[in-house]
C-alpha positions as CSV (number, residue, x, y, z in Angstrom):
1,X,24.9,1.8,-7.7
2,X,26.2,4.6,-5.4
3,X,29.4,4.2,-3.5
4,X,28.5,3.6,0.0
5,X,30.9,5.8,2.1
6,X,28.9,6.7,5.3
7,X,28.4,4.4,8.4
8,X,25.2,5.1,10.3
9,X,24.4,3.7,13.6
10,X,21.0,3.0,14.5
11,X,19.7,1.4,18.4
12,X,16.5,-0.9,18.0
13,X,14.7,-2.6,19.8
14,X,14.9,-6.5,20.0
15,X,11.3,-6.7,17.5
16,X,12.5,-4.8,14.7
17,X,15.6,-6.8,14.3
18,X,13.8,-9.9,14.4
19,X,12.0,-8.5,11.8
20,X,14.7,-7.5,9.9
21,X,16.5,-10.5,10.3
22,X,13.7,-13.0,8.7
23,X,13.5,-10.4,5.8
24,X,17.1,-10.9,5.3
25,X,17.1,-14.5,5.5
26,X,13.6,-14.8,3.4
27,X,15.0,-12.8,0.4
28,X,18.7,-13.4,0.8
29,X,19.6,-9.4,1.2
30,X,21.7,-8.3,3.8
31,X,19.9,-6.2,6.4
32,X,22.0,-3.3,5.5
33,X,20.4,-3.6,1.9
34,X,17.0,-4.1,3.4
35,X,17.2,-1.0,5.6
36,X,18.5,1.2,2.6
37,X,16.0,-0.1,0.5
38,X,13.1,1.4,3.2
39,X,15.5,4.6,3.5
40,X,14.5,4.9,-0.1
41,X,11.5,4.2,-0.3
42,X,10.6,6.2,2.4
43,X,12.7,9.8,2.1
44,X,11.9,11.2,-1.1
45,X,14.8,12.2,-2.9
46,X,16.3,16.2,-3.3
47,X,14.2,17.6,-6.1
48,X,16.2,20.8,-8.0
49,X,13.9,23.7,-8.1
50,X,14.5,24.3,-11.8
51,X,13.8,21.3,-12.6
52,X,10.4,21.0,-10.9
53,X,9.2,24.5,-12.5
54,X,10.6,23.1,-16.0
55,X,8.3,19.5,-15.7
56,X,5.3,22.4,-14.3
57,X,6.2,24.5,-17.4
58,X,6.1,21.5,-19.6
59,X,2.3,20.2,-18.2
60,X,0.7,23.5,-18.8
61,X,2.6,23.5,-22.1
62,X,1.0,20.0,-23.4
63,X,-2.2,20.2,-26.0
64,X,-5.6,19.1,-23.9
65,X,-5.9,15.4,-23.6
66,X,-9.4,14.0,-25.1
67,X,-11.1,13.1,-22.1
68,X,-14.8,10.9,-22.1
69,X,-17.8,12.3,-20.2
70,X,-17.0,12.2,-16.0
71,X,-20.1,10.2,-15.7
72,X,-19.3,7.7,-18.4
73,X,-15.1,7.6,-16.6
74,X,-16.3,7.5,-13.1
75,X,-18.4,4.4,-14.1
76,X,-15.0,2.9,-15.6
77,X,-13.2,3.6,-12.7
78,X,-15.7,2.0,-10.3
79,X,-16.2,-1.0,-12.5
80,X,-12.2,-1.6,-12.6
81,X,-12.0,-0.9,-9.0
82,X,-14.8,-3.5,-7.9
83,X,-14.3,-5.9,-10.7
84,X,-17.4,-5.2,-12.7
85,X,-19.6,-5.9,-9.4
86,X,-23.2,-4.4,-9.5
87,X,-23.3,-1.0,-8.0
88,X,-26.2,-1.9,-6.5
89,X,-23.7,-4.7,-4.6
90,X,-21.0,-1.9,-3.6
């Protein structure tokens, strides 16, 4: 955990801290945990360039990957997604 060293001040309005204020007392968090928690989840960190290129580099580096026929994967993926529902049902 990162040394917290920087106050922010933040006006909202009377709803949102409500809101906050039941998260904090449903999961026990303080509402300054809450709201970094949503920070981060929301603001995607600082990527390095070099690093990006590297992972890129790295991807077109890797041998193929043995795929199945699309039609034979797409009916996979629709029978996951709807539970193995007729697709006559979808």
């Amino acid at each position: 955990m990162s040394l917290l060293t920087r106050r922010l001040q933040v006006l909202i309005d009377d709803e949102r801290y409500e809101r906050l204020r039941r998260a904090s007392e449903r999961t026990g968090a303080p509402i300054g945990a809450i709201v970094r928690d949503a920070i981060d989840s929301w603001v995607l960190p600082t990527r390095d360039p070099a690093s990006v290129a590297s992972a890129g580099d790295r991807l077109l580096a890797a041998a193929p990957m043995p795929v199945e026929d699309w039609g034979v994967m797409k009916g996979q993926m629709l029978d996951e997604l709807y539970g193995g529902a007729k697709r006559s049902e979808r």
